[in-house]
C-alpha positions as CSV (number, residue, x, y, z in Angstrom):
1,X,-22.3,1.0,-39.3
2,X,-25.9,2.6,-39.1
3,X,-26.7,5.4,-40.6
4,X,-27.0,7.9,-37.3
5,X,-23.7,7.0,-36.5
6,X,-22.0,8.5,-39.6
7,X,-24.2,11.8,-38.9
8,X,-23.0,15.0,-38.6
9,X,-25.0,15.2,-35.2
10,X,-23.4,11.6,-34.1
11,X,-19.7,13.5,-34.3
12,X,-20.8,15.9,-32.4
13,X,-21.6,14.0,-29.7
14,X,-18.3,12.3,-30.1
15,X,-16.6,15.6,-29.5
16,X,-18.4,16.3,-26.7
17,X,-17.1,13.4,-24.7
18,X,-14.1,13.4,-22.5
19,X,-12.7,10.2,-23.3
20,X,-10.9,9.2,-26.5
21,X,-13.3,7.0,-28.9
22,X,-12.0,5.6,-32.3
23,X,-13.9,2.8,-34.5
24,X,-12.3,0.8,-37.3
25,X,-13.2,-1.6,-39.9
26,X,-12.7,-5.1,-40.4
27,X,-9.4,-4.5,-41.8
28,X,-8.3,-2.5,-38.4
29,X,-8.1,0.9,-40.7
30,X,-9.5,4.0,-38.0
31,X,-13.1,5.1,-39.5
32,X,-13.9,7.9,-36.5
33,X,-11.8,9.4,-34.2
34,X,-13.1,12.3,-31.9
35,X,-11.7,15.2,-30.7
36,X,-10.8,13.7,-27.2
37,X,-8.6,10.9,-29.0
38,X,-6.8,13.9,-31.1
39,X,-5.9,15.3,-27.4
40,X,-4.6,12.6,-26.0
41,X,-2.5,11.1,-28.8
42,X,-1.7,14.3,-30.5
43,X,-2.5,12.9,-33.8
44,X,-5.0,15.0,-36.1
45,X,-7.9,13.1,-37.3
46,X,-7.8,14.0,-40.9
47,X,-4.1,12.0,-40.3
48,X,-5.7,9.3,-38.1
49,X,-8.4,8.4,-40.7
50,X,-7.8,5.4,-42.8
51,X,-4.7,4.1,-40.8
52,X,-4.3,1.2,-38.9
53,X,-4.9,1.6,-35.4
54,X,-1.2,0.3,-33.9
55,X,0.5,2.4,-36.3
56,X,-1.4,5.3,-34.3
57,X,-1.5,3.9,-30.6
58,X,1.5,2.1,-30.4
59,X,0.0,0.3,-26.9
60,X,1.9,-2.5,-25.1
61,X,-0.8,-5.1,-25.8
62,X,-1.6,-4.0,-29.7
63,X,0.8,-7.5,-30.7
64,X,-1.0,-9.9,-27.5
65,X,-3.8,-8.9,-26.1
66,X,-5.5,-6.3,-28.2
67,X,-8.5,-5.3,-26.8
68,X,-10.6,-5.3,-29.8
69,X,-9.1,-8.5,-31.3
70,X,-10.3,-10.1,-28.2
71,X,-13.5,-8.8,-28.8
72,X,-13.9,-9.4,-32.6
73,X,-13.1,-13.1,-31.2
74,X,-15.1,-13.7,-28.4
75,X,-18.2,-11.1,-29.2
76,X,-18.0,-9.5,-25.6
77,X,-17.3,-6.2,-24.9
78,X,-14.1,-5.7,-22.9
79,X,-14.1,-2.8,-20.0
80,X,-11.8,-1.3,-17.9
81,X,-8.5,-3.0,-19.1
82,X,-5.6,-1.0,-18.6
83,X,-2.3,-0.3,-21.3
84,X,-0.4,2.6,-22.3
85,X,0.0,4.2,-25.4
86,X,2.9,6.7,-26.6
87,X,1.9,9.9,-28.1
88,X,2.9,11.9,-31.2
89,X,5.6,12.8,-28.4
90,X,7.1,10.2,-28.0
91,X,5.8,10.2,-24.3
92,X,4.0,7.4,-22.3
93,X,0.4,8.0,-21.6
94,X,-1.2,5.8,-19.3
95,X,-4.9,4.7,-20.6
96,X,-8.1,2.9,-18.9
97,X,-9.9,1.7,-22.4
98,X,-13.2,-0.8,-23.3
99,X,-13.7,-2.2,-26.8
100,X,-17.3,-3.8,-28.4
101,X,-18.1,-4.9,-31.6
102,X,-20.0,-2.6,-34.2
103,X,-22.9,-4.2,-35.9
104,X,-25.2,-3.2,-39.1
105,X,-28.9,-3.4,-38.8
106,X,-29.1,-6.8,-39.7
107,X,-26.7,-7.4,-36.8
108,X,-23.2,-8.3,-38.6
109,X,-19.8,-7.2,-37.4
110,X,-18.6,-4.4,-39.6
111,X,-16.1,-2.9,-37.1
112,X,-15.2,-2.2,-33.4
113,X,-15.5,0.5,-31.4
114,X,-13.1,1.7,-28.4
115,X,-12.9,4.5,-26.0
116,X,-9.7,5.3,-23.9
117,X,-9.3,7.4,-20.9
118,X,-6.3,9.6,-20.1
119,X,-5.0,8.4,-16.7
120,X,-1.6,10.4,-16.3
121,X,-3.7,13.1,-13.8
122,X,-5.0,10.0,-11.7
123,X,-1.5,8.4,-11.9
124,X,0.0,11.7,-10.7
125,X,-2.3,12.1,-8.2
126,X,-1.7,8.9,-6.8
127,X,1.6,9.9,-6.8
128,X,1.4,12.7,-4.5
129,X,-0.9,10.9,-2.4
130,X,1.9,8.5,-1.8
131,X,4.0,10.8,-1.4
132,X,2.2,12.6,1.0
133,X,1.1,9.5,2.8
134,X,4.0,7.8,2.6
135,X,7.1,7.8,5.1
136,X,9.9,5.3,4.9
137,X,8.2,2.8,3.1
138,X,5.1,3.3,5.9
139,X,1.8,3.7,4.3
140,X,-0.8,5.3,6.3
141,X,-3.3,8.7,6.2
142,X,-5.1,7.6,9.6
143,X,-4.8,10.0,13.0
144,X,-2.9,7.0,14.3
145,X,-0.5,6.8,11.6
146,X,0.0,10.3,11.4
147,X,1.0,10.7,14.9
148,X,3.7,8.2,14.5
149,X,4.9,9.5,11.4
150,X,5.4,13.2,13.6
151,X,7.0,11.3,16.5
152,X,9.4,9.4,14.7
153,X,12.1,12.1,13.5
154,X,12.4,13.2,17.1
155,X,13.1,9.6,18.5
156,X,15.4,8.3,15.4
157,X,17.4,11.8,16.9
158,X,18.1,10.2,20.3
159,X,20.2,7.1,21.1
160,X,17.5,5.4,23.7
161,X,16.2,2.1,23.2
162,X,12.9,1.7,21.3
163,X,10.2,-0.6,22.3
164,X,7.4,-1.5,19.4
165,X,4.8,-3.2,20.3
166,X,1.9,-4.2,17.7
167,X,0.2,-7.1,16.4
168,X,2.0,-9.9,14.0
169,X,2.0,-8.1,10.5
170,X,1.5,-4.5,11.1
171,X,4.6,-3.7,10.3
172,X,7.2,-3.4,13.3
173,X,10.3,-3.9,11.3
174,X,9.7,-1.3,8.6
175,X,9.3,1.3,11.5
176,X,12.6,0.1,13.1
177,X,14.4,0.4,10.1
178,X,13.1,4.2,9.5
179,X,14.0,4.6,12.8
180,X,17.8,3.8,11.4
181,X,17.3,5.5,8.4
182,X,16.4,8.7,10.4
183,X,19.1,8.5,12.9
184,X,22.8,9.7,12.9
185,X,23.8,6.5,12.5
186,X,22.0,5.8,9.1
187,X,25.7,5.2,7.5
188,X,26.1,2.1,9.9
189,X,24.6,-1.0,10.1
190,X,21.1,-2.3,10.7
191,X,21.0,-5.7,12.3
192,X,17.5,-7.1,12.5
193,X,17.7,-10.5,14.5
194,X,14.7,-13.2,15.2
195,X,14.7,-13.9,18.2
196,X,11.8,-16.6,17.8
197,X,13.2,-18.6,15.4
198,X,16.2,-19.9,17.0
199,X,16.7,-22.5,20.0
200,X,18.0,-20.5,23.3
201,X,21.8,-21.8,22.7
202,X,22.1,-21.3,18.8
203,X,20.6,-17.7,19.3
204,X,23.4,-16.5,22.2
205,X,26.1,-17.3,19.9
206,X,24.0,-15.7,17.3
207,X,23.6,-12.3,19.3
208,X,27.4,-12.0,21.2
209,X,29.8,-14.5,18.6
210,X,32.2,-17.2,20.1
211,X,36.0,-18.2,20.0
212,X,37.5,-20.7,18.1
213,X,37.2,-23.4,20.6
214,X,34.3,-22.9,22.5
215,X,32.8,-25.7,21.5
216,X,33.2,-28.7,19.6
217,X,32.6,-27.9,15.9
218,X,34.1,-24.2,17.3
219,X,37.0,-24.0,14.3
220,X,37.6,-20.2,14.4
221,X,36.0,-17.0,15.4
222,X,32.8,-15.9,15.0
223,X,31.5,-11.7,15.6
224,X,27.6,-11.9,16.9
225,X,25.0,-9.9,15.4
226,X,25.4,-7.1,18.5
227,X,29.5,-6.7,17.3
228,X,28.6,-6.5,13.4
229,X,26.0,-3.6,14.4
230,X,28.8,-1.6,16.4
231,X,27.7,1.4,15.4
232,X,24.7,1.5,14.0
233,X,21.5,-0.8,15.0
234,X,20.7,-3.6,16.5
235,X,16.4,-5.0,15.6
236,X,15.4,-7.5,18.5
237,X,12.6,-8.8,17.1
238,X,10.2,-11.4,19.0
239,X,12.0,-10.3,21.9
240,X,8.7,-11.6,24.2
241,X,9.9,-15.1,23.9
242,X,13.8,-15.0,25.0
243,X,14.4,-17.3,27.6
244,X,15.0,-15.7,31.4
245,X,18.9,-17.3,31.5
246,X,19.1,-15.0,28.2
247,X,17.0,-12.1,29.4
248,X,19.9,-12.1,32.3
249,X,22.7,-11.4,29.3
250,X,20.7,-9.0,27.5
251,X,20.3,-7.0,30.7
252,X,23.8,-6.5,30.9
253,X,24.3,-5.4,27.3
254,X,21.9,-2.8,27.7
255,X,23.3,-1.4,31.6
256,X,27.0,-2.1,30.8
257,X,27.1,-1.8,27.2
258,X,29.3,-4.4,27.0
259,X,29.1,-8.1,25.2
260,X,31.2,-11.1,26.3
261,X,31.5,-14.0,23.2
262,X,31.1,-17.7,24.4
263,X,34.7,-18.6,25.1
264,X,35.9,-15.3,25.8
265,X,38.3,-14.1,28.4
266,X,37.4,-10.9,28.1
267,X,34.1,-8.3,27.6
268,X,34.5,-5.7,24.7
269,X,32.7,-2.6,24.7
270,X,29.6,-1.5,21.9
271,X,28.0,1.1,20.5
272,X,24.7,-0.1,19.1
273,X,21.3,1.5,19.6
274,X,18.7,-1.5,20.6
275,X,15.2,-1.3,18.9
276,X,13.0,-4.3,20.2
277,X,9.5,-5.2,19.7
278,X,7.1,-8.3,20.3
279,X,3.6,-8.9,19.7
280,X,3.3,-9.6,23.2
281,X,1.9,-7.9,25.9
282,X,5.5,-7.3,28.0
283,X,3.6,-5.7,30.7
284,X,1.6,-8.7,31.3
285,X,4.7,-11.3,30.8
286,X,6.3,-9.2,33.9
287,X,3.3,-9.5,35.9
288,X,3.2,-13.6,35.2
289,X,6.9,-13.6,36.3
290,X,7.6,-14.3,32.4
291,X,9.5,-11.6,31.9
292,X,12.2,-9.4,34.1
293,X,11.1,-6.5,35.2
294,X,14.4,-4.9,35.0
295,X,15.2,-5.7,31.5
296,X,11.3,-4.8,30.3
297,X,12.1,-0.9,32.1
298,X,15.3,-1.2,30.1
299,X,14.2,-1.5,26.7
300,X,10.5,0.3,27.5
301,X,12.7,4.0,27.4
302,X,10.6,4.9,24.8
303,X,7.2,3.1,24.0
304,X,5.6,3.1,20.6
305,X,2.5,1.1,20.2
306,X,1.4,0.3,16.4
307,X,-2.4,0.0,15.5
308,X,-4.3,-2.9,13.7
309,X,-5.5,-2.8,10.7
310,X,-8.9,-2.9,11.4
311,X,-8.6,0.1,13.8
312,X,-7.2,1.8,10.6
313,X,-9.7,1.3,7.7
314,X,-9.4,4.5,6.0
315,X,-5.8,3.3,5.2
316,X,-6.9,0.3,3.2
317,X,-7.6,2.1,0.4
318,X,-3.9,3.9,0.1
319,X,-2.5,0.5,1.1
320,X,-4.1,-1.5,-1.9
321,X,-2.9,1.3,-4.2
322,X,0.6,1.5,-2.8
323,X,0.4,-3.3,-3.5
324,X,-1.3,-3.0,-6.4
325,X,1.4,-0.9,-7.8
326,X,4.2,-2.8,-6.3
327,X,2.6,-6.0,-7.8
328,X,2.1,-4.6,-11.3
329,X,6.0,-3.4,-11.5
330,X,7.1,-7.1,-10.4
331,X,4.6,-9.1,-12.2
332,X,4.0,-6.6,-15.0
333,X,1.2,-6.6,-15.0
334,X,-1.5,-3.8,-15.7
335,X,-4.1,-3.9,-13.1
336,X,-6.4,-0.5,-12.3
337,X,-7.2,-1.1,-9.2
338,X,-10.0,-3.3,-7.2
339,X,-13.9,-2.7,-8.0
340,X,-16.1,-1.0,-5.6
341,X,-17.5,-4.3,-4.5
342,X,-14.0,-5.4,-3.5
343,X,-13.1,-2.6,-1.6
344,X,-15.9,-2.7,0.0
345,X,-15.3,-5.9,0.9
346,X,-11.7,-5.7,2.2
347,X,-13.2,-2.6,4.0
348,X,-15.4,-4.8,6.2
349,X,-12.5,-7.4,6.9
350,X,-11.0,-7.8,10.1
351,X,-7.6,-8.3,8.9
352,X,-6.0,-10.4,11.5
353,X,-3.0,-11.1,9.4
354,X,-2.8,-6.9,9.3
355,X,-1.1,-5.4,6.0
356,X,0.8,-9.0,5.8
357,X,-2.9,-10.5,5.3
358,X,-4.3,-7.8,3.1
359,X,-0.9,-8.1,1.0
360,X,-0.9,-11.5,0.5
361,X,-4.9,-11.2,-0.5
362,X,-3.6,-8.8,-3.6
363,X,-1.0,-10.9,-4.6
364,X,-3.8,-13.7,-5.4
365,X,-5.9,-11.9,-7.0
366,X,-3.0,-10.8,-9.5
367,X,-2.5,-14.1,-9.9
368,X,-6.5,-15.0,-11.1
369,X,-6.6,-11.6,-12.5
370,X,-5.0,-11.7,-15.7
371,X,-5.8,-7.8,-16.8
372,X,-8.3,-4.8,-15.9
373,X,-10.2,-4.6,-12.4
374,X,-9.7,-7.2,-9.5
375,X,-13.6,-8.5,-9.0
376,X,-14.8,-10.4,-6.2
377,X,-14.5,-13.3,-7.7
378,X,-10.4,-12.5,-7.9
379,X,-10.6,-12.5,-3.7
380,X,-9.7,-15.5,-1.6
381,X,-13.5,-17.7,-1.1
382,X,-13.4,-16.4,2.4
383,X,-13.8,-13.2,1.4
384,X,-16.3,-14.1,-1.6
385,X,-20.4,-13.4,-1.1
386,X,-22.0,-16.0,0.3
387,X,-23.8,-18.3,-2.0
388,X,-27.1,-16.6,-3.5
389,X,-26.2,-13.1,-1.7
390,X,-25.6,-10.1,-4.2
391,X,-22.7,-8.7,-4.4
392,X,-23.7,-5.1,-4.6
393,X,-24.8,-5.3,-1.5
394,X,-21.0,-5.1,0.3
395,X,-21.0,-1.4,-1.9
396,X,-22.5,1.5,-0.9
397,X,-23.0,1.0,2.5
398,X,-19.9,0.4,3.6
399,X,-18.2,2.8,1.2
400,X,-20.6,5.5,2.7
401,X,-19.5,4.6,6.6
402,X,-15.6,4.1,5.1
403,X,-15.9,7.8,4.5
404,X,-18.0,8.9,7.7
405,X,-15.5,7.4,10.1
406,X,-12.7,8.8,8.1
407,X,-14.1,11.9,8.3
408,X,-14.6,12.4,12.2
409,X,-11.8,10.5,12.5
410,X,-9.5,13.4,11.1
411,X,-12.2,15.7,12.7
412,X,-11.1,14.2,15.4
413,X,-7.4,14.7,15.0
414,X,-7.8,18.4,14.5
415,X,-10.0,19.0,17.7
416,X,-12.3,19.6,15.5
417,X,-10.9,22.5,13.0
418,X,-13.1,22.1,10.3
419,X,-10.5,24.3,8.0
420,X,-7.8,21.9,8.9
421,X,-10.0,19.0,8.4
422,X,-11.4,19.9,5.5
423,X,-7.7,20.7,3.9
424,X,-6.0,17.6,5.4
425,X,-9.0,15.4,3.3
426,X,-8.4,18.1,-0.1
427,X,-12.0,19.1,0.2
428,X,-13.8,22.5,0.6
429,X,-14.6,23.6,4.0
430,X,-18.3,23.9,2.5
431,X,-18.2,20.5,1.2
432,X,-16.6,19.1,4.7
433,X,-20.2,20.9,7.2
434,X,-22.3,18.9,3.7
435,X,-20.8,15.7,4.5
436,X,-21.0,16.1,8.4
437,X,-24.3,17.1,8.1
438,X,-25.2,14.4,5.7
439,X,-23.6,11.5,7.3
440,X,-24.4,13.0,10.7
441,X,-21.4,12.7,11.8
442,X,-21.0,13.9,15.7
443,X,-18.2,16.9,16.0
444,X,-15.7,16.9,18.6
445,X,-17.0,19.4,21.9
446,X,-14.7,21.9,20.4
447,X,-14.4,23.1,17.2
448,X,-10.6,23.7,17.6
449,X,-10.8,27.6,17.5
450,X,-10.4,30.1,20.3
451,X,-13.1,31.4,22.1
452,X,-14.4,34.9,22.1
453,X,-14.3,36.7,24.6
């Protein structure tokens, strides 16, 4: 260790800093340790000096992957790897940390250095932003999302049928199952059925049951999925691609409410709300003679239409927390979070697998992406820089217009109520006319207060 860093002015400078910074000797015994790390581990430095480092940290990856072992051993400096510690307290404390080699002045390795940063207010943040922006397992901040997150209580109140509409991986299921959840009949079942994935005959047994007889093979009764959700819900999914001769039997379910198993000498009556949806366009299936007219005015009661993801950007970013998360609990696994470059990237993405797409995109990169930050390189090669193109230049840019559509989006929402804007995004009203003025972004024709008189 050089002599300016054993200065009194080189602890001072220590102190000064916000993150915790220990170094240690060859022999892993704590040689400095500023008055950030006594803060954050609740150890005293006159007790921290001279003692190894795990008997002070007590981190999940002190035995494996101990971020200055790895450094000793390769030479490079680590950054951004992630770990917890447990404090003096006994408590779990959440930690972003990078580790490098200390060298003398004729450049041999006399120790390593490490600096750790408290994440438990990030963590808990991102907690309440989940919370926040969370609703029955939907993830969304956007105007679009937000409207459907205020509409849905009042429709999971009434017993009409639901009709979802959205692309192929935007989630139509998860909103008819918080339409359930929401609904009086919550304590009964939810019935999701495919209606794609079986053959025309296989799936009218599968939705109204038979006799014992029926059919050859026929040996004793079985309920369809429309009896077993008597009482609760019944999830037609794919609904766009039921034949017309089934179409006709559906029709009557939904008028009569009343189902008639194959063999059957007589209907039964059911209670069971239907919530369909289809990535088609229903409207334009009718129009081709595709689709009855009748049955698409029966289940079109009440209409909900769910955005793309690339009509949604700004939720991107809540959406990779919410994965990344998810991924780290089943994998366990300590991932931060994606780079700036990678955001960026996925930010520009088109997504048109939708949130299935941009899922299955984070669950490779956990696979290549052993610890720390997910980096470009983790992304699938489609989604990779181009050969010989930087990759800072996905950054800035598109971070910058991330946050000006973002912003007059929401401006948007509010008519224009900077207040309500500006506390919807957590930000001063001040900072809110800043960043319009900066990023010029146009304001709605009214600025969502009254007029004088």
């Amino acid at each position: 260790m050089t002599a300016h860093q054993t200065s009194p002015a080189w602890g001072v400078i220590l102190d000064s800093i916000n993150e915790g910074v220990f170094t240690v000797d060859l022999d892993w015994r704590i040689t400095a340790f500023n008055r950030a790390a006594e803060r954050i581990t609740g150890v005293p430095r006159d007790q921290a000096a001279g003692k190894s480092c795990h008997d002070i940290f007590h981190a999940n990856i002190c035995e494996k992957d101990c971020a200055l072992r790895q450094t000793f051993e390769t030479g490079r400096s680590m950054v951004n790897a992630t770990a917890y510690i447990i404090n003096n307290q006994g408590h779990r404390v959440p930690v972003r940390l990078s580790a490098a080699v200390l060298r003398d002045e004729n450049g041999r390795v006399i120790g390593g250095v490490e600096t750790f940063q408290d994440l438990r207010e990030i963590e808990e943040l991102q907690k309440q932003l989940e919370s926040r922006y969370t609703f029955e397992d939907i993830i969304g901040r956007s105007p679009e999302m937000m409207r459907l997150f205020e509409l849905l209580p009042q429709i999971a109140d009434s017993d009409s049928t639901v009709l979802i509409e959205g692309p192929s991986g935007t989630g139509k299921e998860l909103f008819a199952r918080a339409l359930h959840n929401l609904s009086p009949r919550r304590k009964q079942p939810f019935i999701p059925v495919n209606c794609a994935a079986l053959p025309d005959s296989l799936l009218e047994s599968e939705l109204f049951g038979y006799r014992a007889g029926a059919f050859t093979d026929a040996r004793k009764d079985k309920a369809g999925r429309f009896a077993l959700a008597d009482g609760g819900t019944i999830f037609l999914d794919e609904i766009g691609d039921i034949s017309p001769a089934l179409q006709v039997r559906l029709l009557r379910v939904l008028q009569e409410r009343i189902i008639e198993p194959l063999g059957a000498t007589k209907p039964r009556p059911v209670d069971v709300r239907v919530v369909a949806a289809t990535n088609k366009d229903l409207a334009e299936l009718v129009q081709g003679d595709r689709f009855r007219e009748d049955l698409y005015y029966r289940i079109r009661v009440i209409h909900l239409i769910l955005p793309d993801l690339k009509h949604r950007r700004e939720d991107i970013p809540l959406l990779v927390e919410h994965l990344v998360a998810k991924f780290n609990r089943r994998q366990g696994k300590n991932i931060a979070g994606l780079s700036p470059e990678s955001m960026a990237r996925l930010m520009e993405h088109d997504f048109p697998g939708n949130v299935r797409e941009l899922e299955n995109i984070i669950e490779q990169a956990f696979v290549l992406c052993r610890s720390g930050i997910i980096e470009l390189h983790h992304l699938p090669p489609e989604l990779r820089p181009a050969s010989g193109q930087h990759a800072e230049a996905f950054g800035p840019m598109n971070l910058k217009t991330m946050e000006k559509h973002f912003i007059a989006e929401t401006l948007r929402y509010y008519n224009g109520n900077r207040k309500r804007t500006a506390r919807a995004l957590g930000i001063d009203a001040s900072t809110l006319w800043r960043k319009i003025k900066s990023l010029r972004i146009d304001s709605p024709p009214t600025d969502g207060r009254a007029r004088r008189r």
